[in-house]
C-alpha angles and dihedrals in degrees: 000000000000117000119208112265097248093189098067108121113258105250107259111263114218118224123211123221120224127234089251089048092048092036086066099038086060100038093044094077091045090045087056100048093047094052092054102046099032103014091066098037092055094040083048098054092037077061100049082041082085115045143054109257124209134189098169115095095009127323118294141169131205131190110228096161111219094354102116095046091061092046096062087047085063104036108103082212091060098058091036091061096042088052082051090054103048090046086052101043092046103045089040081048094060100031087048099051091034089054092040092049090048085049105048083048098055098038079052096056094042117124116252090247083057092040093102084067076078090066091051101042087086092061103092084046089056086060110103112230100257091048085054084046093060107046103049084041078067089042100054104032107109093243101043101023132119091235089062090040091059102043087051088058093054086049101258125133094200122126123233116198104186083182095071122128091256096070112349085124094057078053088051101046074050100054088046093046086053094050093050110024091086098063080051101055090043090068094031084056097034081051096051092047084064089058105109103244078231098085096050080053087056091042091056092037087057085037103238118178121241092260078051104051087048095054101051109028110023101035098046091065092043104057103083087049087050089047093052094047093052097062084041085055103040092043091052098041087051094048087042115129124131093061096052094048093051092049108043108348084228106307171086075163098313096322099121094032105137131183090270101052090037086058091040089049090051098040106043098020097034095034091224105144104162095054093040085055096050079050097055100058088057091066092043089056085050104050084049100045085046087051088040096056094042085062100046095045097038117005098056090044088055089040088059088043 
């Protein structure tokens, strides 16, 4: 009688990996790389936070505690050019999602002849700040400017300097929303693609009108999108600055001075680090309580939708 060969390989189980087990093989890589490219330089400038930092007669650093803190409490820069942030973040916020969302409606409604406008919606967002810098610097100075332009072609000669210290702040919120309205409208437009075609059919068949039928079946989807994009778009217009920098310095004076250029003027023109590194982390509570309070006040309220 035949016994069963026993020595026969046992056939390879295969093991599956859960999501937490494949969430931190992917993120490890990423963890690593960030602490080692964000983790030290913050720890770096949290040091330097809290001492006096010379470079003349040879580099030294003394430790002076919570000096420095309380000295940015008590600069007049300090609040000036937190008033000019805030102005700037929220008016590029709202012209940003209000042109992102014009966009995104009017690519939608495009004719399919038209449809390959989609592909090149994306194109201003592809401009590097400074480029973006650059160029409406050249659009809003009084002699090259399109204000004087226009005002050529309707037979004035009469100069129009959009970067002039009255509003220079509202051109630059436009210049920003330019740059990153695009990237907006693209998953606006990408969100409203997903909307069954069945709900505008129920909207004619009850007879809503077009602000209707905005209202109740292509904003509703959108709104967590919009919520998202609206921290992406007030952390980036607080942490701006090289567009800023390309396009006034700054100016006119220190009209358009906000927190960024006034820590990059102490810190690399000045050559106070450890002030412009208390400050820093000013605008770094900031940046978290704004983003903090858009979530509390919008976010959970979309998360609970």
């Amino acid at each position: 009688m035949a016994h069963p060969d026993n020595s026969a390989p046992a056939p390879h189980r295969r093991t599956e990996v859960s999501n937490l087990s494949f969430a931190l093989i992917i993120s490890i890589p990423v963890l690593v790389f960030l602490l080692i490219v964000v983790a030290y330089p913050l720890a770096y400038a949290f040091y330097l936070s809290f001492n006096e930092i010379r470079f003349f007669g040879g580099y030294s650093a003394d430790w002076v505690g919570l000096t420095n803190y309380a000295n940015v409490l008590y600069d007049p820069s300090f609040w000036s050019s937190l008033g000019r942030t805030l102005r700037f973040t929220v008016e590029t916020v709202i012209l940003t999602l209000a042109i992102g969302l014009g966009l995104a409606l009017i690519l939608k409604h495009l004719p399919p002849g038209w449809r390959w406008l989609r592909a090149l919606i994306i194109l201003p967002w592809a401009v590097s700040p400074y480029g973006a810098g650059i160029f409406f610097a050249y659009l809003g100075r009084g002699q090259t400017g399109i204000g004087t332009s226009v005002a050529a072609a309707l037979g004035s000669d009469q100069t129009f300097n959009l970067i002039s210290a009255n509003f220079v702040m509202e051109y630059l919120a436009l210049g920003a929303a330019w740059n990153m309205a695009p990237l907006v409208a693209f998953f606006l437009l990408a969100n409203m693609l997903t909307t069954p075609p069945r709900l505008y059919d129920l909207a004619k068949i009850d007879q809503m009108s077009h602000f209707e039928t905005f209202w109740h079946v292509t904003l509703p989807p959108l709104r967590f999108t919009i919520f998202v994009f609206s921290c992406i778009t007030t952390v980036l217009a607080m942490k701006t600055f090289d567009y800023i920098f390309t396009e006034t310095q700054g100016g006119p004076g220190s009209a358009s001075a906000v927190l960024t250029y006034t820590l990059y003027k102490i810190s690399f023109v000045n050559l106070d680090l450890g002030y412009g590194a208390a400050m820093s982390f000013f605008l770094l509570a900031v940046i978290l309580g704004s983003t903090g309070i858009l979530y509390f006040i919008w976010g959970r309220k979309e998360e609970r939708q």
